[in-house]
C-alpha positions in Angstrom: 0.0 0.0 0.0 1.3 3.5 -1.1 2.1 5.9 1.9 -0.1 8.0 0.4 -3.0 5.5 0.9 -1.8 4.3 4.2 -2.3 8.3 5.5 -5.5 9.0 4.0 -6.8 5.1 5.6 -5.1 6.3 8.9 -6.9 10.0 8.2 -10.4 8.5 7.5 -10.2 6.3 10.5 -9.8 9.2 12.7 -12.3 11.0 11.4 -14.7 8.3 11.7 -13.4 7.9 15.9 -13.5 11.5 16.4 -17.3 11.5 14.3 -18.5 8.7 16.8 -17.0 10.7 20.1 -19.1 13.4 19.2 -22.0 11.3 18.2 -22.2 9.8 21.1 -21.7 13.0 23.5 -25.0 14.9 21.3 -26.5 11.5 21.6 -25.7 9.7 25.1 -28.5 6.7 24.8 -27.5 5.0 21.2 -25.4 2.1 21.2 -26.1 1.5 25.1 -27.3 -1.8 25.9 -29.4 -1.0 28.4 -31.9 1.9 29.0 -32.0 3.6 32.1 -35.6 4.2 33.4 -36.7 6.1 36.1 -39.9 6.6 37.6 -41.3 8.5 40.5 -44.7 7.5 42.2 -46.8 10.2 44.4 -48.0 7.2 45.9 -47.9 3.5 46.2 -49.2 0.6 43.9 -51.5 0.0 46.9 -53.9 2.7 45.4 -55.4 3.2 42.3 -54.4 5.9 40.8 -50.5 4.4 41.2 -51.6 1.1 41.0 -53.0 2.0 37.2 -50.1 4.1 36.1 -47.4 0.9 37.4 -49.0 -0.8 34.9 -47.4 0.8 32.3 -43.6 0.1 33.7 -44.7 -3.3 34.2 -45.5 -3.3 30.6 -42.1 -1.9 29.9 -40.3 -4.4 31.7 -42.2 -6.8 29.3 -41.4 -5.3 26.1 -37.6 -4.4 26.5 -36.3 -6.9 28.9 -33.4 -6.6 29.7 -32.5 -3.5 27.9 -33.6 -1.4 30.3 -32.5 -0.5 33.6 -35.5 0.5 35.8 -35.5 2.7 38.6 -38.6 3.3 41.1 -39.5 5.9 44.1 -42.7 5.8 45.8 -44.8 7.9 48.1 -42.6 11.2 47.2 -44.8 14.2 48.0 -44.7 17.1 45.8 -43.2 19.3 48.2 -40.4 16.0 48.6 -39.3 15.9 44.9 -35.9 17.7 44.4 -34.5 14.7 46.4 -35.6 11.8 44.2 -35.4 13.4 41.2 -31.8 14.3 41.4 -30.8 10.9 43.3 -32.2 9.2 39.5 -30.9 11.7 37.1 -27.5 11.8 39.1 -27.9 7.8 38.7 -27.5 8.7 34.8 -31.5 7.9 33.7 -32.0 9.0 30.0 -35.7 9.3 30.9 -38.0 9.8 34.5 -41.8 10.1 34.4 -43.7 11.3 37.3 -47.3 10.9 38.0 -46.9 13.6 40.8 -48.2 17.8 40.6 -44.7 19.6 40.7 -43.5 22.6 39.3 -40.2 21.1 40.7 -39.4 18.8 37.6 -39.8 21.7 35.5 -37.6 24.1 37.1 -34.8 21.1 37.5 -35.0 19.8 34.3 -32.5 22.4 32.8 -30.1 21.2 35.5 -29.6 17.5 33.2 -29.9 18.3 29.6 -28.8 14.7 28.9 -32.3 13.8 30.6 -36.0 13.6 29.1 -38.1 14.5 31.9 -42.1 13.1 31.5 -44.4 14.4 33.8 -48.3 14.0 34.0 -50.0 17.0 33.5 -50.9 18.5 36.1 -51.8 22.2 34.7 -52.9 24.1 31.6 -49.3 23.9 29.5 -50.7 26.1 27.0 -48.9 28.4 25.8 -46.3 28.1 29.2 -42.6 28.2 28.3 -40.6 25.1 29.0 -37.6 23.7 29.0 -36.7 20.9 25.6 -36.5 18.3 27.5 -39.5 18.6 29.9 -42.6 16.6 28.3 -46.3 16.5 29.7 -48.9 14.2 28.9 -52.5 12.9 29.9 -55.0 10.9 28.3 -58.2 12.2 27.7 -60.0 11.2 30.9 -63.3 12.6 30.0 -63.9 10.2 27.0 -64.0 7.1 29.7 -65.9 9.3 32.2 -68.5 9.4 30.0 -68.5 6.4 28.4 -68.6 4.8 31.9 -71.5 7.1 32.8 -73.7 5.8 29.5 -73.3 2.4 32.1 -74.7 4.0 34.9 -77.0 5.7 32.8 -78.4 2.1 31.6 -78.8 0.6 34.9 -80.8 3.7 36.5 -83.0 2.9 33.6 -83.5 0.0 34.4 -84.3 0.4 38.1 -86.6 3.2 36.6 -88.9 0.2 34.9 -88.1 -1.7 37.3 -89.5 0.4 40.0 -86.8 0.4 42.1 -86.6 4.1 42.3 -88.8 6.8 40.2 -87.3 9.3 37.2 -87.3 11.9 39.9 -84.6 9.9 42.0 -82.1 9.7 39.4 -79.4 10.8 41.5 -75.5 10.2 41.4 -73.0 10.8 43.4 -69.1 11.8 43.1 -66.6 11.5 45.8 -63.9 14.5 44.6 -61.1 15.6 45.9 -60.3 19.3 44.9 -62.8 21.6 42.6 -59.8 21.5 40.1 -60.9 22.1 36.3 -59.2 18.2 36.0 -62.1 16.8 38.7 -65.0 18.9 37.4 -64.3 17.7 33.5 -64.6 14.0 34.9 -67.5 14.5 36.5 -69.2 16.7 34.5 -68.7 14.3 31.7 -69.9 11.2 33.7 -73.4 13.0 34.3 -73.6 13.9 30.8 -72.6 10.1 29.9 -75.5 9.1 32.5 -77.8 11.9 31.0 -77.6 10.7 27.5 -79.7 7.9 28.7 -81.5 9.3 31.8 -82.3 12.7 30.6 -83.3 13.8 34.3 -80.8 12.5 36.2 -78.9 14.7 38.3 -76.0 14.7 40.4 -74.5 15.3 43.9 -70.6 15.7 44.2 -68.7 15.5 47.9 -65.2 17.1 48.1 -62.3 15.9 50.4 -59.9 18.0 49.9 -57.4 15.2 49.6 -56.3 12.9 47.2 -55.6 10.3 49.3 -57.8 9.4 52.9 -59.4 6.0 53.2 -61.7 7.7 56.1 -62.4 10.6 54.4 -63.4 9.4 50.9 -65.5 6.3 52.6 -67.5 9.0 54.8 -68.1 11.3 51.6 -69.4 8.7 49.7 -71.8 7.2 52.8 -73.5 10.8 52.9 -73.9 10.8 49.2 -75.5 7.3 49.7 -77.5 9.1 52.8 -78.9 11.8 50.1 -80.1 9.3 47.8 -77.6 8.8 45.3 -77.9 5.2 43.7 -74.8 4.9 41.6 -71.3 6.3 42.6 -67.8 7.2 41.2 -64.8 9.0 42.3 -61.8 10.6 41.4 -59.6 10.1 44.4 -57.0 7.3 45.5 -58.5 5.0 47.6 -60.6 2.0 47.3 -63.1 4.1 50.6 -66.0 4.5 47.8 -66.2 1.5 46.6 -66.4 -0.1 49.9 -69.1 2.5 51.2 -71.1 1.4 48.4 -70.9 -2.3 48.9 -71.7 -2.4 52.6 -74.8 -0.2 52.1 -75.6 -2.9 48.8 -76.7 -5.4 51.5 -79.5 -2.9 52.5 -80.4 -1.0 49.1 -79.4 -1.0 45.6 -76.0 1.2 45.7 -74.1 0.9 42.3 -70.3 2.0 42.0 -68.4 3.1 38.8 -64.8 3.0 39.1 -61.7 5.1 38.2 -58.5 3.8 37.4 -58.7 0.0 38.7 -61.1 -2.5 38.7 -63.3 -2.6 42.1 -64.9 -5.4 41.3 -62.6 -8.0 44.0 -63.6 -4.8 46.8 -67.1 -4.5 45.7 -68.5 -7.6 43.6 -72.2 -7.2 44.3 -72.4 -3.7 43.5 -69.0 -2.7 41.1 -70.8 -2.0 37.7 -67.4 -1.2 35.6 -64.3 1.1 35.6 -63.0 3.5 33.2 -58.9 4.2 33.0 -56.2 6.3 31.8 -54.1 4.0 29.7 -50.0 5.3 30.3 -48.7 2.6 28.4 -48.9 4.4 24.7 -47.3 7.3 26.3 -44.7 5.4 28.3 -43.2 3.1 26.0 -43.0 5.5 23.0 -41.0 8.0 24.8 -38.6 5.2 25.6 -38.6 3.8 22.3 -37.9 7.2 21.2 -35.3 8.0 23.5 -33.7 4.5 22.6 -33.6 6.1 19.1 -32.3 9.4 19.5 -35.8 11.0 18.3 -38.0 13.3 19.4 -40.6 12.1 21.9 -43.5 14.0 19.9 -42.4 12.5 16.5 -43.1 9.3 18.1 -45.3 9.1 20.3 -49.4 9.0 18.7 -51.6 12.3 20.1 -53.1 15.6 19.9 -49.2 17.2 20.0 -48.9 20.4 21.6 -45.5 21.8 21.7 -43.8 18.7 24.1 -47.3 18.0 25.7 -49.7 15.1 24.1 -52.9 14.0 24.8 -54.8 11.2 23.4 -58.0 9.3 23.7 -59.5 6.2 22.5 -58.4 6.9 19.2 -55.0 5.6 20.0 -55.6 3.4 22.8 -55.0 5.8 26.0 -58.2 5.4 27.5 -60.6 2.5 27.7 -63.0 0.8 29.7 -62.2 -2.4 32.0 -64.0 -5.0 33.7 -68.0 -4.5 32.7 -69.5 -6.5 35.9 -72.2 -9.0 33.8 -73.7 -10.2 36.6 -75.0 -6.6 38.2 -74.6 -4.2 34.9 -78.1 -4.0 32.8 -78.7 -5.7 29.9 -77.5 -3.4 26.8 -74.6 -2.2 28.5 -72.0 -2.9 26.0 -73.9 -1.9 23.1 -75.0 1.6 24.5 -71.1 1.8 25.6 -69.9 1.0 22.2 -71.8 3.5 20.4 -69.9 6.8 21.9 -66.7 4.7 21.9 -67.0 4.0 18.4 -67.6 8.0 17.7 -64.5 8.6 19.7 -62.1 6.1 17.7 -63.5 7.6 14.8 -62.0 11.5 16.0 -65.4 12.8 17.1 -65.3 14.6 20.3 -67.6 17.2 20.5 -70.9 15.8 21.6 -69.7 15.2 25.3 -69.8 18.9 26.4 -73.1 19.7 24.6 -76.4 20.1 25.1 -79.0 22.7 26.4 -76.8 23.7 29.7 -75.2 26.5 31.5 -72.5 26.5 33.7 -70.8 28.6 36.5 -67.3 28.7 37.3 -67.3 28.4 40.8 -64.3 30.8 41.8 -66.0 33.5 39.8 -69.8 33.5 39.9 -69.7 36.0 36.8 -67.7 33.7 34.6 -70.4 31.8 32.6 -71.0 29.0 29.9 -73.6 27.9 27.6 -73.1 24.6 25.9 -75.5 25.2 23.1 -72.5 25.7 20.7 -70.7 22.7 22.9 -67.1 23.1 24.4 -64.0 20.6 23.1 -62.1 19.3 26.1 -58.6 18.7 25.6 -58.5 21.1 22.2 -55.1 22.6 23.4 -53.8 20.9 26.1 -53.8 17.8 27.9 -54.6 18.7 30.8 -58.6 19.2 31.1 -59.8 22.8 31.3 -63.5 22.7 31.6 -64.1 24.3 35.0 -67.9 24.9 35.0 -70.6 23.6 37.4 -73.8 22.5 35.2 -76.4 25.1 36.5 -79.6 23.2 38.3 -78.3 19.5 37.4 -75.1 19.5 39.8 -75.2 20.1 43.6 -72.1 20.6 45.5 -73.0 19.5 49.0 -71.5 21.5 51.6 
């Protein structure tokens, strides 16, 4: 070989080195064997709302194997993040998601450039600055509200002609835990869910000001119970409802609809179906993506906004689980399958409809009329309707 040749080979080959160094440095997870995965729990898998989103690390640690490297912290309080976080981005995780409410993760995430930070939402993103490597996300929650309230709706129908109660004792009940525009969407969409079936149904919704009390969510929903209300849900942690409603089962017909896990072990004789946020989508895209050195929002399927995303049934981040046979009505499915069907297909703007007004209740002058409807989710994913429904919801004192 000439020594002209032998230079330009030795030449190339540097090149090629010193093109991989860099390579690697703008892009620290390719060529790795292993993934490292981090992820930070405001709870434990004990309750539901941690419980459901596990299930999507679980279904991780199916799909990659070995390839990834998973990390976990549970029970961190919000005001308790900084710690955690920087103990598994110090640990070298390409990616963390949090199910927690922190502006913490945000304000750190600048800190580790080399790290994708995924955080549910927790706030209306739109239009907020953040950093590039802070990502929200959220499925559309409302979709399986009221989907799941179409299966209340059918089985106070049927204890309408069955007279087990009359039209004019339609009630529901909603154990919530803050009068967050995120609570009100869900419940407001579960009544209009029942509503589309019951036309006079109203409801009757208990806060706790908490997320998280066994006592406190079990008492709320025994006084809804108390007022009247036939068929439950929640949006809160525990599995408190669900009992409530069981134990009072044994006396009158009490109905629960879950939120995030299946009650039907808790509450068999009275569990009528759940509807849940599905993380998995979300999850293993943004690892996959990661793995590949792409965006996040080029993968992962959504309503993109910026780096938030939001999906529904569409691409398989909400769905219903666990339809009871033995206590739903007959027809449940079918009525059920009819507004998921609309959803899959892109339609969303019949949920938030109707002749209704609403109130915001931290401003008494801020007003809605849903005669021209309101889309949920249109620019963020984190839910913004924030109205109580004038004369058809009752906040209990």
């Amino acid at each position: 070989m000439k020594k002209t040749h032998i230079i330009t080979f030795i030449t190339c080959l540097v090149s090629l080195a010193a093109f991989c160094i860099v390579f690697k440095i703008l892009n620290p997870s390719v060529g790795r064997d292993t993934l490292k995965v981090g992820f930070i729990y405001d709870n434990d898998e004990s309750t539901p709302y941690t419980y459901n989103f596990s299930l999507a690390k679980d279904a991780l640690e199916k799909k990659y194997g070995d390839h990834v490297e998973i990390f976990t912290c549970s029970n961190v309080l919000d005001d308790e993040m900084e710690e955690p976080l920087r103990e598994l981005a110090d640990k070298g995780c390409d990616i963390i998601f949090f199910n927690g409410y922190s502006e913490m993760v945000k304000e750190l995430a600048p800190e580790y450039p080399n790290t994708q930070f995924c955080q549910t939402s927790y706030m209306d993103m739109n239009g907020v600055p953040v950093p590039e490597n802070y990502h929200t996300f959220k499925g559309e929650a409302y979709q399986g509200r009221y989907v799941s309230g179409i299966a209340a709706g059918v089985k106070i129908k049927q204890m309408i002609s069955e007279g087990t109660i009359r039209s004019d004792e339609a009630l529901v009940g909603f154990v919530a835990a803050f009068p967050t525009s995120e609570v009100i969407s869900g419940y407001t969409a579960f009544l209009l869910g029942v509503r589309s079936i019951v036309p006079e149904a109203k409801m009757k919704v208990c806060y706790t000001n908490t997320w998280s009390s066994y006592a406190h969510e079990k008492s709320a929903a025994m006084q809804l119970i108390k007022d009247g209300c036939v068929i439950l849900s929640q949006h809160t942690d525990t599995i408190g409802p669900a009992i409530a409603c069981e134990e009072a089962s044994a006396k009158k017909e009490v109905y629960f609809v879950g939120y995030n896990q299946s009650m039907s072990e808790v509450a068999p004789g009275s569990s009528l179906v759940t509807s849940r946020i599905c993380w998995e989508p979300y999850v293993l895209g943004a690892v996959d993506a990661v793995m590949n050195s792409r965006e996040i929002e080029s993968v992962v399927q959504g309503s993109v906004h910026g780096t938030d995303i939001a999906a529904g049934y569409e691409f398989g981040w909400v769905e219903i689980v666990d339809l009871n046979l033995q206590v739903c009505a007959p027809g449940t499915q079918k009525a059920m399958n009819v507004a998921i069907d609309k959803f899959k297909r892109g339609h969303n703007d019949f949920v938030f409809w109707g002749d209704y007004t609403g109130t915001d209740p931290k401003n008494p002058s801020d007003k809605i009329s849903l005669k021209n409807g309101y889309i949920e989710n249109q620019n963020t994913s984190y839910p913004t309707f924030h109205y109580i429904l004038d004369d058809v919801i009752i906040i209990l004192k």
